[in-house]
VMD Tcl script that draws the C-alpha trace (Angstrom):
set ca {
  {-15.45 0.37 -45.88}
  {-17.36 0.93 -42.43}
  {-13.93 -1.42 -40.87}
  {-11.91 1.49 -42.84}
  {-13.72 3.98 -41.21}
  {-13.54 2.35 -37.35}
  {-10.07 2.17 -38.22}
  {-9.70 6.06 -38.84}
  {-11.80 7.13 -36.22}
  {-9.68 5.33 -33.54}
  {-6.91 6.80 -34.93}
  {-7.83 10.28 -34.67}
  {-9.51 9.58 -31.63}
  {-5.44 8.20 -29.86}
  {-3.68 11.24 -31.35}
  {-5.62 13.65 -29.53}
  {-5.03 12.38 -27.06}
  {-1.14 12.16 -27.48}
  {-1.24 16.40 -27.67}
  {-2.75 19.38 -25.17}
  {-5.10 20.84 -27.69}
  {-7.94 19.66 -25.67}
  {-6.80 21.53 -22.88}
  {-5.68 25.56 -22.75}
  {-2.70 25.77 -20.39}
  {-1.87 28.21 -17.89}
  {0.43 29.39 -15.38}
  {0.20 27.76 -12.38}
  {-1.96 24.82 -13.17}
  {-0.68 21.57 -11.89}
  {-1.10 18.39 -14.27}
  {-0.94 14.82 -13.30}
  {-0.18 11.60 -15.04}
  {0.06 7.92 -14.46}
  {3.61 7.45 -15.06}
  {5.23 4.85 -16.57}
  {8.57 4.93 -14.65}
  {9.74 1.59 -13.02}
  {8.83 3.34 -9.58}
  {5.30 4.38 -10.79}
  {2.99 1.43 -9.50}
  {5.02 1.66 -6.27}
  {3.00 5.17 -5.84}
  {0.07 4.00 -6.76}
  {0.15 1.29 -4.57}
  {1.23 3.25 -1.40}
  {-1.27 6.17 -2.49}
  {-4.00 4.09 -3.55}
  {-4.30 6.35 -6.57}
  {-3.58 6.05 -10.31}
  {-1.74 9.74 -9.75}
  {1.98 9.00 -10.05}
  {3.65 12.25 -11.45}
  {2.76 16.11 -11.47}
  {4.33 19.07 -12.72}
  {3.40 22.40 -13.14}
  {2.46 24.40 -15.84}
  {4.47 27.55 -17.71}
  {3.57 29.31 -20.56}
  {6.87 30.16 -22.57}
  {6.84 32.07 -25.98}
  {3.17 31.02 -26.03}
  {3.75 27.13 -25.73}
  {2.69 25.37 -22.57}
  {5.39 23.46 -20.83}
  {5.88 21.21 -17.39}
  {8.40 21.93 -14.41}
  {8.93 18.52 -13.09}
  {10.93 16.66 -10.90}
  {12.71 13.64 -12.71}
  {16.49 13.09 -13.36}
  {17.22 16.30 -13.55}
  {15.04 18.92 -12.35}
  {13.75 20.14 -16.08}
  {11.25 21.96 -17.94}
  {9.53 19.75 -20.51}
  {7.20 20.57 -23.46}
  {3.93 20.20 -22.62}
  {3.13 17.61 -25.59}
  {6.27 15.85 -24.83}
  {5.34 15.33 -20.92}
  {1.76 14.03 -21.94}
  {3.00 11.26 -24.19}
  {5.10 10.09 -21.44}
  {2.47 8.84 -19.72}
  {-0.07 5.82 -19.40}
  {-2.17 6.22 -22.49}
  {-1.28 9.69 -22.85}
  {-3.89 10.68 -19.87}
  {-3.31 13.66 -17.89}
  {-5.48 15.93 -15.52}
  {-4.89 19.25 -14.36}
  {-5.96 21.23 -11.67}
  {-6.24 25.05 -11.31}
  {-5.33 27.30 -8.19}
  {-9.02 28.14 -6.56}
  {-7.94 31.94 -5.74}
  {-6.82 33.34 -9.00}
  {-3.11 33.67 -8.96}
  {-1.34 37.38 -9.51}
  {1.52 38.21 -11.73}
  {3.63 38.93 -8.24}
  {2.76 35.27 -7.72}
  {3.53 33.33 -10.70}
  {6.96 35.07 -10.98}
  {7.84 34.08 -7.46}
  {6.40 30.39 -8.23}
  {8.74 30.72 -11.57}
  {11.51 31.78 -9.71}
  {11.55 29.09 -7.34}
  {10.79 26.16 -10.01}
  {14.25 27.66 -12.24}
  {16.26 27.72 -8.90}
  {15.34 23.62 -8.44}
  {16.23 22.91 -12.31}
  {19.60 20.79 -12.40}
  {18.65 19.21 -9.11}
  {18.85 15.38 -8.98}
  {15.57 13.33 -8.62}
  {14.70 12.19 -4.54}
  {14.61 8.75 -4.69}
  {14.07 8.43 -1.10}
  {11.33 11.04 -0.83}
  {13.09 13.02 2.11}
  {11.83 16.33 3.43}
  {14.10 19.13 2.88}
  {17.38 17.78 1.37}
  {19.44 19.11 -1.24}
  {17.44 16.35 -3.58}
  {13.47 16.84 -4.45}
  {10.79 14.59 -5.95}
  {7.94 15.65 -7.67}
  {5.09 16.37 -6.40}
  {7.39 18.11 -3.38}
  {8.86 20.58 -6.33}
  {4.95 21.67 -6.46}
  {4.44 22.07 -3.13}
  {7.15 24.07 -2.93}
  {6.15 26.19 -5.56}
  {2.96 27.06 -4.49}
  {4.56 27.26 -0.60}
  {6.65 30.19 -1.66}
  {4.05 32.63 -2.40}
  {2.50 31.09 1.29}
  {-0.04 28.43 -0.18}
  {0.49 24.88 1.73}
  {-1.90 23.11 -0.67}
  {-1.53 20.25 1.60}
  {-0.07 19.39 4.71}
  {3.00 16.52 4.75}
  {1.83 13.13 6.01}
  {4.70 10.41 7.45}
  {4.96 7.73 5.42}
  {3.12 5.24 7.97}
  {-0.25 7.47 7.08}
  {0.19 5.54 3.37}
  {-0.39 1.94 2.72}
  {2.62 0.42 2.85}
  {2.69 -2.60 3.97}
  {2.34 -4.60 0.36}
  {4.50 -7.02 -0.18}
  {6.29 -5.28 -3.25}
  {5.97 -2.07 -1.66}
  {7.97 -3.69 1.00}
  {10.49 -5.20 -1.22}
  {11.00 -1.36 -3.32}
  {11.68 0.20 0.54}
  {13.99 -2.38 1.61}
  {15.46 -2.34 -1.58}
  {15.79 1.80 -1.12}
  {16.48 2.08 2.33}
  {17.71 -1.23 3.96}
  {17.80 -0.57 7.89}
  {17.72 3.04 7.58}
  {13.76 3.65 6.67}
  {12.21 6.49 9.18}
  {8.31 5.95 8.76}
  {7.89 9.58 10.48}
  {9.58 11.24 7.22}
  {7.00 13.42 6.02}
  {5.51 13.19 2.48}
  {3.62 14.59 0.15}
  {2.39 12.75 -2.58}
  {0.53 13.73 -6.02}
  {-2.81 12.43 -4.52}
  {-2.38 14.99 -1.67}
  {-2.10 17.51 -4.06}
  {-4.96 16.24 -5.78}
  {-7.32 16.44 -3.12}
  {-5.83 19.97 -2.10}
  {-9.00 22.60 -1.05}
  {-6.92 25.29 -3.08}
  {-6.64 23.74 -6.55}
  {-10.19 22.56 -8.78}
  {-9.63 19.72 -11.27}
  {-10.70 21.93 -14.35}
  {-9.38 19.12 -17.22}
  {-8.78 15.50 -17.71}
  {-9.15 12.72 -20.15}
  {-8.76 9.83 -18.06}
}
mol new
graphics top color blue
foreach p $ca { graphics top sphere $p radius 0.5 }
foreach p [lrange $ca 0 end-1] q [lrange $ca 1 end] { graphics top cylinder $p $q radius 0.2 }
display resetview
């Protein structure tokens, strides 16, 4: 019986974690996962962070869903985007200065202008491609927020043997190390967004 019982209670315990009802989107927020995408450890690597992905949130016909940047440009459900992850973890972050409606339509705007866009596998600065966590910079850049400021990709640790496999493997001969980048650990640390959930 008390086995029986272990076995419910870890049950319930993984599906709650495989839904958002432990955390009460809203517009604007930005949520990040550990992704399980061949490219994901690559990030983590370079970034020295388990933060792989990020979208941002929308609240549409009162369900929460995720702009992100994958193959296409989509909007996801919320629940859906969560169980993509690494053990269904997530944590979101929430703008410091509250954001107006002005705002979150022009943030809107821009995310549903990227949607149909193909995935940046190369990470370049403004190209007619865009990665994640550039599709929230973005966002939050057009109503004049820089939540944090590019880096070249020699400021990130790079020089792992794998990681050094995956650019040669990307780029050949043609990899620029001053190609700014922002990555979902930048974002992270960002002194205009406060971690306000996360399960991990």
């Amino acid at each position: 019986m008390k086995k029986l019982l272990l076995l419910l209670f870890i049950l319930i315990s993984n599906s709650r974690c495989t839904s958002s009802q432990d955390y009460l989107g809203k517009d604007g927020d930005v949520i990040f996962q550990t992704s399980l995408s061949p490219q994901s450890q690559h990030i983590q690597d370079a970034t020295n962070s388990n933060l792989s992905h990020v979208g941002i949130i929308y609240i549409k016909d009162g369900k929460p869903y995720v702009f992100e940047a994958v193959e296409p440009v989509k909007i996801t459900p919320l629940d859906e985007w969560i169980y993509r992850g690494k053990d269904n973890k997530y944590t979101v972050y929430r703008s410091i200065r509250p954001l107006s409606e002005t705002d979150l339509n022009k943030m809107y705007d821009y995310c549903v202008s990227q949607q149909g866009k193909h995935y940046d596998v190369k990470f370049q600065w403004n190209d007619d491609k865009i990665y994640c966590s550039e599709l929230v910079w973005y966002a939050y850049n057009s109503i004049g927020v820089e939540l944090s400021t590019p880096k070249p990709f020699s400021d990130f640790d790079i020089e792992k043997e794998e990681t050094k496999k995956e650019i040669t493997r990307r780029y050949g001969d043609n990899f620029v190390q001053s190609e700014p980048v922002v990555s979902p650990k930048c974002l992270a640390e960002s002194k205009y967004l406060e971690k306000i959930f996360s399960n991990y």
